[in-house]
C-alpha positions as a Markdown table, in Angstrom:
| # | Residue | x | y | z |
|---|---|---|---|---|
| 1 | Unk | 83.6 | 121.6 | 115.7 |
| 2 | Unk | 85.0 | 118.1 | 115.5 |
| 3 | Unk | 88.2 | 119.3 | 116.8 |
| 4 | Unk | 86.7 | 119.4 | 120.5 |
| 5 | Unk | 86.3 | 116.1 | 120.2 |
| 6 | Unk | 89.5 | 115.3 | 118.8 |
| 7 | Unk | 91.1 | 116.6 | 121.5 |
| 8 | Unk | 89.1 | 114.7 | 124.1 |
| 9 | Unk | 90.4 | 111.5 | 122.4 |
| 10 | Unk | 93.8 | 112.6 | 122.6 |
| 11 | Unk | 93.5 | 113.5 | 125.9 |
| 12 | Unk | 91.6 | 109.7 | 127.0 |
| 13 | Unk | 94.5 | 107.8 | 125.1 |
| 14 | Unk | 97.6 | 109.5 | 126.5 |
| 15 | Unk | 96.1 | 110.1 | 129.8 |
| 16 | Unk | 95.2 | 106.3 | 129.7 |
| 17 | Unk | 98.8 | 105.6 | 128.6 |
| 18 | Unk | 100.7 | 107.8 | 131.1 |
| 19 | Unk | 99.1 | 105.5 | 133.8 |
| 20 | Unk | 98.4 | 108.2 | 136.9 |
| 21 | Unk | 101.9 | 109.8 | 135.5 |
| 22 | Unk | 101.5 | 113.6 | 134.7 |
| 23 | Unk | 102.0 | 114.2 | 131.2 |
| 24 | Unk | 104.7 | 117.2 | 130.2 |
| 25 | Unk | 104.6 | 117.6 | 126.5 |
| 26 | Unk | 102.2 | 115.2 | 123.6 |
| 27 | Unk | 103.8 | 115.8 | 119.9 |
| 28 | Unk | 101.0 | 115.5 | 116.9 |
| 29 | Unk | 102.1 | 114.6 | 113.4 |
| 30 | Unk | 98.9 | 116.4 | 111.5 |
| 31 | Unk | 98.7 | 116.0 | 107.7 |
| 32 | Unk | 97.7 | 119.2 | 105.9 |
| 33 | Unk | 95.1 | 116.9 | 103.9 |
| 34 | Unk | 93.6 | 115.9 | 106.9 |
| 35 | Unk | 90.7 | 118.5 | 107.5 |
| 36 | Unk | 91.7 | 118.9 | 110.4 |
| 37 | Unk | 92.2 | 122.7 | 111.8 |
| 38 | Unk | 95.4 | 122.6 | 114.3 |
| 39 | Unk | 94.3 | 125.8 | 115.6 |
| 40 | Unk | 91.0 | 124.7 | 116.9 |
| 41 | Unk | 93.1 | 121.6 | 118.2 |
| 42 | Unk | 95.1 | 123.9 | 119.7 |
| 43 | Unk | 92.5 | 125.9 | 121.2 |
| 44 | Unk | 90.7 | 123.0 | 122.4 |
| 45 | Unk | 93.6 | 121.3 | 124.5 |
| 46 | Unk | 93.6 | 122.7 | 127.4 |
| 47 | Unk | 89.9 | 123.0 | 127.6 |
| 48 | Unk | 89.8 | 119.4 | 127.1 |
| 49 | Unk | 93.0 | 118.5 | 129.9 |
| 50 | Unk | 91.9 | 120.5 | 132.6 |
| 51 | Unk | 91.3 | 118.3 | 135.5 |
| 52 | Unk | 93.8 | 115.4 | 134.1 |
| 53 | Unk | 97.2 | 114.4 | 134.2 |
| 54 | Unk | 97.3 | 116.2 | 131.3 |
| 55 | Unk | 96.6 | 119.6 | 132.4 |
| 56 | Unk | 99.2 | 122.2 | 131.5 |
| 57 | Unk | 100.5 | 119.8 | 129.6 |
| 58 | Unk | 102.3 | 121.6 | 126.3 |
| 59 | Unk | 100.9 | 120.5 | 122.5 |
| 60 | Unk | 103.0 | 120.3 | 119.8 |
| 61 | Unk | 102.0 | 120.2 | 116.2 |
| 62 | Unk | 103.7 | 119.0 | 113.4 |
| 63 | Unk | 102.0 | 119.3 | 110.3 |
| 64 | Unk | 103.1 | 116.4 | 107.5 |
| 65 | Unk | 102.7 | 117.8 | 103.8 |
| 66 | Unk | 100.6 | 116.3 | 101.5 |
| 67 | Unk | 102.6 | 114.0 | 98.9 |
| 68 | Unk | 101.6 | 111.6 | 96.0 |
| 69 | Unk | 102.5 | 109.5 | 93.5 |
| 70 | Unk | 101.2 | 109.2 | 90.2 |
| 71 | Unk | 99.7 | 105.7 | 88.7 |
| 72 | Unk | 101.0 | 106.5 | 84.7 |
| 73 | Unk | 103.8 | 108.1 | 85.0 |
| 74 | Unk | 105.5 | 107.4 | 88.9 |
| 75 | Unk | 106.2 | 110.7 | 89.9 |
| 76 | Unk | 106.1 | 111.5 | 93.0 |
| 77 | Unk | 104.9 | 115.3 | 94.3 |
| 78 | Unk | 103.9 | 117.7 | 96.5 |
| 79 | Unk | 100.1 | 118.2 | 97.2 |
| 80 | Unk | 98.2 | 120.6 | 98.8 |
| 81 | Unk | 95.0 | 119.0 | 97.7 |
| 82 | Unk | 93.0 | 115.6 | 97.8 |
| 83 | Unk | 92.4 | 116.1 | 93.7 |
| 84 | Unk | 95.5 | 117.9 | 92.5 |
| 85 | Unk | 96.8 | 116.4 | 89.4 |
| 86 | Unk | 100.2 | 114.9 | 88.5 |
| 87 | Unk | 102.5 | 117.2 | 86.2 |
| 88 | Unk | 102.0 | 114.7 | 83.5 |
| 89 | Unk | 98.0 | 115.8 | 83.7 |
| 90 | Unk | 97.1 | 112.4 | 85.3 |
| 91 | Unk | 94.8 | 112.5 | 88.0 |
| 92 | Unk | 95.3 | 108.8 | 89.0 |
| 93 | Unk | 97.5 | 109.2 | 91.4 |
| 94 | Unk | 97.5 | 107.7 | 95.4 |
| 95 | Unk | 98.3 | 109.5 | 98.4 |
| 96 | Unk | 100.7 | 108.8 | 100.5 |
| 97 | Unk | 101.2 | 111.1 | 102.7 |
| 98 | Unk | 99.1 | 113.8 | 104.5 |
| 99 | Unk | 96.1 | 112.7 | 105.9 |
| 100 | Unk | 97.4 | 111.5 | 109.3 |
| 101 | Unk | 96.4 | 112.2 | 112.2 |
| 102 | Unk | 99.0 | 110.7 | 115.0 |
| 103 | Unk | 100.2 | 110.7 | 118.7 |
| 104 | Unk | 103.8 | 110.6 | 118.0 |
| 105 | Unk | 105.0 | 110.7 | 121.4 |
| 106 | Unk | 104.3 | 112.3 | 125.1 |
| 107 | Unk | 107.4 | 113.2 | 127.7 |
| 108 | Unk | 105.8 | 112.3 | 131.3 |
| 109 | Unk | 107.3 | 113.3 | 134.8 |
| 110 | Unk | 108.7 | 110.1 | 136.8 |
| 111 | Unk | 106.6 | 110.1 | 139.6 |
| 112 | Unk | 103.1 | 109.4 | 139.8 |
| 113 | Unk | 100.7 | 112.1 | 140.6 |
């Protein structure tokens, strides 16, 4: 399960960021082309915070659609695939949204821990 150690990243690089600071809340932005399983992120979280300045800390998931744009034709569209094809048939189209994987933000308390 990659996820555990996705969640141990997250945890080094806002726990390295919140500088001794106990960490409240850390937003995700999660692209559903991604691979990766938010649930299993979930899961993993607090497993991974315990013992940090992240521990009860509260995970919040967005997930970011997938979107495209074709290369013929310009559209652009939804996808819930890497190899979905344009509604002109074309399947040279470029992603550009949906495969992130992000620390959008984390709200910290003021004092130090």
């Amino acid at each position: 399960m990659h996820e555990l150690g996705i969640a141990r990243n997250i945890v080094a690089i806002v726990g390295d960021a919140a500088q001794g600071r106990r960490v409240r809340r850390v937003t995700l932005d999660v692209g559903e082309l991604s691979g990766v399983m938010t649930e299993a992120i979930l899961f993993c979280f607090a497993a991974a915070a315990e013992g940090t300045v992240l521990q009860g800390a509260r995970l919040e998931i967005r997930q970011i659609e997938g979107r495209a744009r074709c290369d013929d034709c310009g559209a652009e569209f939804v996808t819930d695939t890497l190899f979905t094809p344009c509604g002109c048939g074309s399947r040279r189209c470029r992603r550009l949204q949906g495969e992130e994987l992000n620390i959008k933000s984390m709200e910290l308390e003021t004092e130090i821990a």
